[in-house]
C-alpha positions, -999 to +999 in steps of 0.1 A: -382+679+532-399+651+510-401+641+477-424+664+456-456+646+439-455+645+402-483+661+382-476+658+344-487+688+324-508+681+294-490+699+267-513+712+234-498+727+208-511+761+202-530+760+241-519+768+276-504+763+291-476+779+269-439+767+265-419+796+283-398+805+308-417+803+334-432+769+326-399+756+314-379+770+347-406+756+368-402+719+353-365+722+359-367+731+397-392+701+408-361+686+393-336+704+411-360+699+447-362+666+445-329+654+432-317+678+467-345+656+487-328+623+470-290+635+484-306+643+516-321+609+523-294+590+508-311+577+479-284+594+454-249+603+459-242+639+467-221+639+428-247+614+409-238+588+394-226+605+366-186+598+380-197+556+373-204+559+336-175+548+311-156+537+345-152+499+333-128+471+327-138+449+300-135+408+308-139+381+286-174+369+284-180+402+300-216+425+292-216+465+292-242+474+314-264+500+292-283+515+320-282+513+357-319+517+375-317+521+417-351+505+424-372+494+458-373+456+458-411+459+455-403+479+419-381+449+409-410+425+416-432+438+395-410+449+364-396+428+333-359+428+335-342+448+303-308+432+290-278+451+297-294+472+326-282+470+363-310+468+388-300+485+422-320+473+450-323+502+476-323+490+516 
């Protein structure tokens, strides 16, 4: 199974395609298949990440991370670090 090449859909009002259902329901399965390929190959945990939010213990002179990104080491290269993020370097 691999990752599934994103296509953005140009979205018009008052053109097709039209928000529906179908549409809609197909947007949130490439989700669905490709967050399944992510567990799979070990890129995301099998529960998210969603367990490490709010899971901290404030120090003096501490930050609060703000967003976490899990990121090739190419990615990182090439990017401007944000403040308060966490950069993840995946192996």
């Amino acid at each position: 199974m691999a990752l599934q090449e994103y296509v953005p859909t140009e979205w018009v009002n008052g053109t097709t395609p039209a928000i529906n259902e179908i549409h809609l329901n197909h947007l949130e399965q490439g989700i669905v298949d490709n967050r399944d390929v992510l567990i799979q190959i070990g890129d995301v945990p099998p529960g998210g990440f969603a367990d490490k939010v709010n899971n901290t213990t404030i120090e003096t002179g501490s930050f609060k991370v703000v967003n976490m990104v899990y990121i090739s080491q190419a990615d990182y290269d090439n990017l401007f670090p944000v403040t308060n993020t966490l950069y993840v370097i995946k192996g």
